[in-house]
C-alpha positions in Angstrom: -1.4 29.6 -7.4 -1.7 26.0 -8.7 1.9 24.3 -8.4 3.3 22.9 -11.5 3.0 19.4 -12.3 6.6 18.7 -13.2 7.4 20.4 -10.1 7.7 18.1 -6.6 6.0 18.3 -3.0 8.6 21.0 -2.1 8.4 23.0 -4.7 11.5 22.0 -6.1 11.4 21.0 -10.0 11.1 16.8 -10.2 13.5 15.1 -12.3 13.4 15.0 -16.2 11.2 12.3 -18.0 12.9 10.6 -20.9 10.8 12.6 -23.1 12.5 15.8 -21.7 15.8 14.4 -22.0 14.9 13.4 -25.9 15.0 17.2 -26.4 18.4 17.9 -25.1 20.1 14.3 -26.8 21.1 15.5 -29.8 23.1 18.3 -28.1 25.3 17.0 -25.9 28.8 16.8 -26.5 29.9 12.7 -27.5 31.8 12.5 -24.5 28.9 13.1 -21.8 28.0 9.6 -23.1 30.9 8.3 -21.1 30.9 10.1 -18.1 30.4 8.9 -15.2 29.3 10.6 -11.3 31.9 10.6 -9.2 31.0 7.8 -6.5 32.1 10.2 -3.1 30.4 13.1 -4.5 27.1 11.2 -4.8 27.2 10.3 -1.3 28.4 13.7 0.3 25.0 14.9 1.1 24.9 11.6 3.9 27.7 13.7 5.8 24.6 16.5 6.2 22.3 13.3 7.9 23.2 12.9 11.8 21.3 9.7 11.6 23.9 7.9 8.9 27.5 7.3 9.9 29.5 7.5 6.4 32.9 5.9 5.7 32.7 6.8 2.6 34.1 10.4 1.5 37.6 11.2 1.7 37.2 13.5 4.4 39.7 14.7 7.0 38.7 15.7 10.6 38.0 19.3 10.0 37.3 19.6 13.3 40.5 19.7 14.5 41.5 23.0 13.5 40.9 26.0 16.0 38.1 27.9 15.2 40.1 31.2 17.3 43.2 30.7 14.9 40.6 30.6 11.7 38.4 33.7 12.7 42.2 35.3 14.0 43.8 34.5 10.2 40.8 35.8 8.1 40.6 39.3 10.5 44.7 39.4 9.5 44.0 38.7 5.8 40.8 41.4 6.3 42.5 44.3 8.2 45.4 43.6 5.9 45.1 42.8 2.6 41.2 43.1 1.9 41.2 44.4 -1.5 44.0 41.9 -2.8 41.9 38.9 -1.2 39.1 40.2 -2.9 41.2 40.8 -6.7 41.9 38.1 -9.4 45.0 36.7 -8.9 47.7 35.1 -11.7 46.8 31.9 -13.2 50.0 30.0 -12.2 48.9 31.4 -8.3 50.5 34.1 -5.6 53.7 33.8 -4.8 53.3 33.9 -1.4 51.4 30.7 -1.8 53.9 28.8 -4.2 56.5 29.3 -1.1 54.1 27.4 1.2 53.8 24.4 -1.4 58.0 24.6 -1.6 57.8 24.1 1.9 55.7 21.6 2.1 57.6 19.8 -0.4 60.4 20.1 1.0 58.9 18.9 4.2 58.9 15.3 2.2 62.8 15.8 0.8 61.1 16.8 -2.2 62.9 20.5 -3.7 61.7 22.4 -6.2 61.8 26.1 -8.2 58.9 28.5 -7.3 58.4 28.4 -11.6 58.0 25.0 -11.1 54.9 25.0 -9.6 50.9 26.2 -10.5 48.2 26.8 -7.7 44.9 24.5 -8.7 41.6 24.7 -7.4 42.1 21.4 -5.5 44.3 18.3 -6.0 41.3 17.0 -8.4 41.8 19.9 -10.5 45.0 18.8 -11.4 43.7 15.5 -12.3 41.1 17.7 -14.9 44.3 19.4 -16.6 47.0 16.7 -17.0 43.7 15.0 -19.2 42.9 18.3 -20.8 46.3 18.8 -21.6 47.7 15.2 -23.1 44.0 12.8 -23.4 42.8 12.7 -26.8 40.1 10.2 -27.1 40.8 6.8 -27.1 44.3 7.2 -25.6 45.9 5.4 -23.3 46.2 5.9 -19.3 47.8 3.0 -17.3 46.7 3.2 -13.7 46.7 1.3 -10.6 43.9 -1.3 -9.8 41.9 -0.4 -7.8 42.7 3.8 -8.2 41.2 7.0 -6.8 37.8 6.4 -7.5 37.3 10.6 -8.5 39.9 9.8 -11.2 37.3 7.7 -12.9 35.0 9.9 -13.9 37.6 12.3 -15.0 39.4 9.5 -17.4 35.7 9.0 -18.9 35.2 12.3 -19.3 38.1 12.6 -21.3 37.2 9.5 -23.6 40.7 7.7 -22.4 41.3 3.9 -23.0 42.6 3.5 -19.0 44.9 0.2 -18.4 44.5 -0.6 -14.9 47.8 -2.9 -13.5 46.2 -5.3 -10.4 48.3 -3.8 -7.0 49.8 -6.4 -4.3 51.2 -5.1 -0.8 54.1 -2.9 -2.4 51.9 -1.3 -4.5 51.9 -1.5 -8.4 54.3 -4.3 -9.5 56.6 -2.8 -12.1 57.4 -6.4 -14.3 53.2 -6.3 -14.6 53.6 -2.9 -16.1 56.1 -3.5 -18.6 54.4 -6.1 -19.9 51.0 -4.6 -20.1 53.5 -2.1 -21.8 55.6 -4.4 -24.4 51.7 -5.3 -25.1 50.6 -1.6 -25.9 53.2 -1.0 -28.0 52.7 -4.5 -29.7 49.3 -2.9 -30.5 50.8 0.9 -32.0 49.6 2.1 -28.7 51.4 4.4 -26.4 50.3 5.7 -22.8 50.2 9.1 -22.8 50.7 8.6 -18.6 50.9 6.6 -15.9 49.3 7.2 -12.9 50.3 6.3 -9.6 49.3 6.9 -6.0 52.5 5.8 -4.2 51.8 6.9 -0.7 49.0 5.0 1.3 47.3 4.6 -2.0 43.7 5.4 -2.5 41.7 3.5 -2.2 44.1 0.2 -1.7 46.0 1.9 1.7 49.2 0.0 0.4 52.6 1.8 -0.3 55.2 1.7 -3.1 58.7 0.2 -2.0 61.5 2.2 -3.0 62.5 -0.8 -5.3 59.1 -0.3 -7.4 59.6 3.5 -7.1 63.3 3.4 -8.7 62.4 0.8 -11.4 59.3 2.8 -12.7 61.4 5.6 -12.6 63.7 3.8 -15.2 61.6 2.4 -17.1 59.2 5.6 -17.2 63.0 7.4 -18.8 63.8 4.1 -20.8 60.3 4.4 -22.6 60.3 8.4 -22.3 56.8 8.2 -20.0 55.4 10.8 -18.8 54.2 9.5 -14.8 50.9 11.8 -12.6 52.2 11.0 -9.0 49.0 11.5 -7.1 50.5 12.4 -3.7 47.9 13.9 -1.0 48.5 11.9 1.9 52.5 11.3 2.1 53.1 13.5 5.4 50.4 11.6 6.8 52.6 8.7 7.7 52.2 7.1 11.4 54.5 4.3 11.0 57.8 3.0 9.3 60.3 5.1 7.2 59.6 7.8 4.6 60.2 7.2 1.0 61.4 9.7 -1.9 58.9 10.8 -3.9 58.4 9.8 -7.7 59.7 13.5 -8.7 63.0 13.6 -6.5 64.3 10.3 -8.1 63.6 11.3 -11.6 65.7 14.5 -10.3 68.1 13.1 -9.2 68.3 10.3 -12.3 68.4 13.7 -14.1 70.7 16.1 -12.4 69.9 19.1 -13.5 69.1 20.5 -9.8 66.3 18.2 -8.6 63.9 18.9 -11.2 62.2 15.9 -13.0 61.7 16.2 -16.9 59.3 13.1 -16.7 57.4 13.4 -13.5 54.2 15.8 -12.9 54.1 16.0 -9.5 49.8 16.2 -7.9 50.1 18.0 -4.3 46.9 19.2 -2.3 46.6 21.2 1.1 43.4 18.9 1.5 44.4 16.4 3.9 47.1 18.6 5.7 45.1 21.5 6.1 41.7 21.7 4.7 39.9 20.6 1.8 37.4 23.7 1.9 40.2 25.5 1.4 39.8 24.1 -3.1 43.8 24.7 -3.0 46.2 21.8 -4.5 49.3 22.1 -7.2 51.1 20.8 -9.7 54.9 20.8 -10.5 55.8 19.6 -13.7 58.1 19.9 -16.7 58.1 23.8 -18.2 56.5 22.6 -21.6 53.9 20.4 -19.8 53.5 23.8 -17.1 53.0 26.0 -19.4 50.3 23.7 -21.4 48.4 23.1 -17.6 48.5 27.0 -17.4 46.5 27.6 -20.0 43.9 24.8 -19.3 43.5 26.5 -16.1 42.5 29.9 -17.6 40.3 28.3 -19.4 38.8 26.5 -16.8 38.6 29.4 -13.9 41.1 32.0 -14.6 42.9 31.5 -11.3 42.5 29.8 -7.8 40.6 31.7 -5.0 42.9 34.2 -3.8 41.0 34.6 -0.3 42.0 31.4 0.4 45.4 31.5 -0.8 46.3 34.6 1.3 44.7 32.6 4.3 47.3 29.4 3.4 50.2 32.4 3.7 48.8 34.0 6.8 48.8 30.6 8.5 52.1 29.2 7.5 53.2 32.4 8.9 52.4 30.8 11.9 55.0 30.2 14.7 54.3 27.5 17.4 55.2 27.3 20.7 59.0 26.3 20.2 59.3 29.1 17.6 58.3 26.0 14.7 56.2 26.3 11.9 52.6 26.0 13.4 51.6 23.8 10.4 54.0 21.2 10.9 52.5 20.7 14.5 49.4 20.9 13.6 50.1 17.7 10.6 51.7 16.2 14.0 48.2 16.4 15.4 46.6 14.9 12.5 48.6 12.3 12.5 48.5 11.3 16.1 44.7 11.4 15.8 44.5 9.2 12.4 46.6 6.8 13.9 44.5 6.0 16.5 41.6 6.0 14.4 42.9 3.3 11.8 43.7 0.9 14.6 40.0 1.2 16.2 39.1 0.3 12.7 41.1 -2.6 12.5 39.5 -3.6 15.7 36.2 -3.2 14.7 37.2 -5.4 11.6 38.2 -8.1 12.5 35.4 -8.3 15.3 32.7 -7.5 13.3 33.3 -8.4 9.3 34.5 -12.7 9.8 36.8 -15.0 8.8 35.8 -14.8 5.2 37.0 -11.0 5.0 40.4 -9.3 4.7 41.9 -5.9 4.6 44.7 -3.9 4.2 46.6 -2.7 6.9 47.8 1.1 6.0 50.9 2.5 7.5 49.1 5.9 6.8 46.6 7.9 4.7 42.9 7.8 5.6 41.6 4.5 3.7 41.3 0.7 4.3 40.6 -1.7 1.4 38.4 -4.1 2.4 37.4 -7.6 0.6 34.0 -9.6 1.5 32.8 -13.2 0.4 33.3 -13.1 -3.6 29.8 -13.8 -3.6 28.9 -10.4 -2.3 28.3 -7.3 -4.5 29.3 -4.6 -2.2 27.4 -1.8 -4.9 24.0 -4.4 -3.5 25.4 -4.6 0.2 25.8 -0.2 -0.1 22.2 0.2 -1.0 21.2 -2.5 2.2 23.4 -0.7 4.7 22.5 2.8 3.9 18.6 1.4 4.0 18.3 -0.9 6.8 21.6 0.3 8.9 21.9 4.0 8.3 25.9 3.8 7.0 27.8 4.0 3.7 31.1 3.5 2.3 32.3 3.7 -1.6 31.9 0.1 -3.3 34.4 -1.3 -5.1 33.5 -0.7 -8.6 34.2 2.8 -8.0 37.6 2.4 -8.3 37.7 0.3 -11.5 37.0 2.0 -14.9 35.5 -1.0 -16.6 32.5 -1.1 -13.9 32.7 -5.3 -13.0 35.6 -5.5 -11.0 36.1 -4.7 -7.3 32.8 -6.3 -6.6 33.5 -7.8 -3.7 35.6 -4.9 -2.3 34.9 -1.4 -0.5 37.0 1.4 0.8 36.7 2.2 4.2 37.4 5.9 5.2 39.1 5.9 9.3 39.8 9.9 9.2 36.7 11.8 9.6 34.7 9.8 12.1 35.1 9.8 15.5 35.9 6.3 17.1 32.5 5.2 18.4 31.4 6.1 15.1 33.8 3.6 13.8 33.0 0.9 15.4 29.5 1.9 15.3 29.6 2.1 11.2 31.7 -1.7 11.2 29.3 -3.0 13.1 26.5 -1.6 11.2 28.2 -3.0 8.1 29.1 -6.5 9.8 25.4 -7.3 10.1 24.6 -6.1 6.7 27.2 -8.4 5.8 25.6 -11.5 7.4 22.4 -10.8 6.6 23.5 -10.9 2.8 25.6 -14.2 3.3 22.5 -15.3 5.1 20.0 -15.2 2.3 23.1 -16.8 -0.4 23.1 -19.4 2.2 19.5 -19.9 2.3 19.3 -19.8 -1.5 22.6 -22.0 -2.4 22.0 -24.4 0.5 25.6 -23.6 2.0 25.8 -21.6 5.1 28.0 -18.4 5.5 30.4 -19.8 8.2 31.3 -22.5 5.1 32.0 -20.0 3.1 34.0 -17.9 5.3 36.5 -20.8 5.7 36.7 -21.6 2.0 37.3 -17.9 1.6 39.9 -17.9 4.3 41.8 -21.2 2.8 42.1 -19.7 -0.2 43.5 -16.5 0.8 47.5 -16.4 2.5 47.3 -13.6 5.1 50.1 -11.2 5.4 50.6 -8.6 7.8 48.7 -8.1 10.9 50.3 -9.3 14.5 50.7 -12.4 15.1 50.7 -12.0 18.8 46.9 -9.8 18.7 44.1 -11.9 18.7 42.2 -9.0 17.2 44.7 -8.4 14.7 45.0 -11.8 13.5 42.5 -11.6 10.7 44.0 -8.5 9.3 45.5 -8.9 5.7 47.2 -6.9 3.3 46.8 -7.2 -0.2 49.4 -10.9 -0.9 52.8 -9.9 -1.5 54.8 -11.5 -4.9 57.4 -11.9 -3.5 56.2 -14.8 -0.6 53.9 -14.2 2.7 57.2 -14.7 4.8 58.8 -11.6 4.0 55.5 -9.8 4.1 54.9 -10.4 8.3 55.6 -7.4 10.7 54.7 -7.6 13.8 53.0 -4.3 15.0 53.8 -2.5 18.0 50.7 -1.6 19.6 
């Protein structure tokens, strides 16, 4: 039988032609006009291509977990509990689930009520709800700069007007808020949230001080604010002192037990666990709950209960010492990810120059990175995953308005092994002179000149200053000098 023409060599049906799409235009919804693909998701099929080392995704070293303890925990849940695993579950999410997530929060110092909390299908669909629930279009979302570049798309979807506040080393600085504030409401414009990534922010790698945290606190109460703190990676700290998250301070500003009245709090068993798992959760105010409830029966009626009763079954766990297994496990995790950002450091300042800089994360999975300005790292992406075979998520990912950033990539350390890591730099390195090569050739300036003008005009901070291969690494400048910004790193 003769194939179809609009169908490709495989069989598979080719892409539409703009006369197909004319069809369908005046059907779509206004708001597809604005939506954008989600930068990570696009490049998730390169994780299925053993010849292209990807930096890219936000993935966690799945690996790690014992296949023995997995096949052992689904034959509990099966011999046990097989028609409930296989059964809808309630909305707001099994109870025996919402206990795990109020130990795990109060593994961060963090306590809350079991009616706090609702079981989403993933950390991102909280994301999807909190916009549901609040965005009309053509309000107002202040975020960080650069954010979580799978926020994005979902702030486009939702037609919002984001405000993004430029980050420095202690994370979103709280004076540039409130004026980008005083201006809003200048304008008859009020945020309907602010989000935040406190922890080892995504995709910057820099941390809120407790300072900022307290003060957007305040002002978040003195302008009656509603904050999204975005935390996925806060137990996977591998250096310095833990901080209180956004939703104990407001609790305790509060008093009323802990519980914020401001705060909606974004948790996710991704990175502790495992992001196959689609499990995250909110805890938020009871009128903003009940609204996110609602959404989410809309949306899928309830989160996988297969995969909730295998969270229970494994923090059931006991380890060796008669501990929770999952805490040791998260001590794994973070041992290995450790290791893992400082061969990336390494491998950057070997490979990427004198004209680059970086941040240096005191946890998460993700280094910021920042090339020559005259380098568009969307053009350098499309080289490296060409001619190099290796990909990481350009800058304008992480920006809404789709120019800035240009010069700048994230850099994921978690889900490669190290040779791969220094293998992918490299890769990246040369893609990087080859690029500065040919600006060279067509300005008449060489790259090594414009390393050092790049270098002069950026202060490092951070970094050792006793590590020759540490003494390129930056973090993003400080406000309040370079001197108090230096730590020497114990390595």
């Amino acid at each position: 039988m003769e194939r179809s023409k609009s169908a490709g060599g495989d069989g598979r049906r080719a892409r539409p032609t703009a006369h197909e799409l004319a069809r369908y235009e005046a059907l779509f919804a206004t708001r597809t006009r604005g939506m954008k693909s989600s930068a990570m998701r696009e490049m998730m099929a390169l994780t299925e291509r053993p010849d292209v080392i990807s930096l890219a995704g936000g993935l966690p070293d799945t690996t790690t977990f014992a296949p023995e303890l997995y096949a052992e925990l689904m034959a509990n849940v099966a011999a046990e509990s097989t028609a409930r695993a296989l059964q809808y579950g309630p909305t707001e999410g099994m109870a025996a689930t919402v206990r795990c997530i109020v130990e795990v929060m109060a593994a961060e110092g963090t306590l809350v009520h079991p009616s706090e909390v609702i079981v989403t299908t993933g950390g991102q669909q909280v994301i999807d709800l909190v916009c549901k629930t609040l965005i009309d279009p053509g309000d107002v979302i202040v975020a960080e700069a650069p954010t979580y570049p799978g926020a994005v798309p979902t702030f486009s979807a939702y037609e919002a007007d984001v405000e993004q506040i430029e980050m420095d080393a202690d994370g979103m600085p709280i004076d540039a808020l409130e004026s980008t504030l005083d201006r809003l409401q200048a304008e008859g414009r009020r945020p309907k949230f602010i989000y935040t990534i406190p922890n080892f922010q995504n995709p910057g790698g820099v941390t809120m001080s407790l300072a900022r945290r307290r003060r957007l606190v305040e002002v978040a109460r003195e302008r009656e604010l509603l904050v999204l703190e975005d935390n996925p990676y806060g137990l996977l700290r591998y250096e310095g002192e833990a901080l209180p998250t956004l939703y104990s301070l407001d609790g305790e500003a509060v008093g009323r037990g802990g519980a914020s009245d401001l705060v909606i709090y974004l948790g996710t068993f991704s990175k502790i666990l495992s992001p196959g798992l689609r499990l995250g959760w909110a805890v938020a105010p009871r009128p903003v709950l009940e609204k996110l409830n609602l959404g989410k029966q809309g949306a899928d009626l309830c989160s996988s209960s297969v995969t909730q009763m295998f969270v229970a079954a494994y923090f059931a766990e006991r380890d060796a010492h008669g501990g929770a297994a999952w805490r040791e496990y998260v001590e794994t995790l973070k041992n290995l990810y450790r290791r893992r950002r400082d061969v990336m450091l390494e491998a950057l300042a070997e490979h990427f120059g004198e004209g680059a800089q970086w941040t240096l994360p005191q946890g998460g999975l993700f280094i910021w990175a920042t090339l020559d300005e005259r380098i568009d790292t969307t053009d350098l992406l499309a080289l490296a995953r060409k001619s190099e075979g290796v990909a990481f998520v350009p800058g304008r990912a992480a920006y809404t308005d789709g120019r800035s950033g240009s010069s700048s990539m994230r850099l994921n350390f978690a889900g490669v092994p190290d040779d791969d890591i220094r293998e992918g730099i490299r890769r990246i390195g040369k893609a990087v002179r080859e690029q500065l090569g040919l600006l060279g050739s067509l300005t008449g300036s060489s790259a090594a000149a414009a390393g050092k003008r790049s270098q002069a005009k950026d202060e490092p901070v951070g970094g050792s200053e006793g590590s020759p291969h540490l003494a390129d690494v930056v973090a993003l400048p400080r406000r309040d000098g370079a001197a108090s910004a230096r730590r020497r790193r114990d390595r």
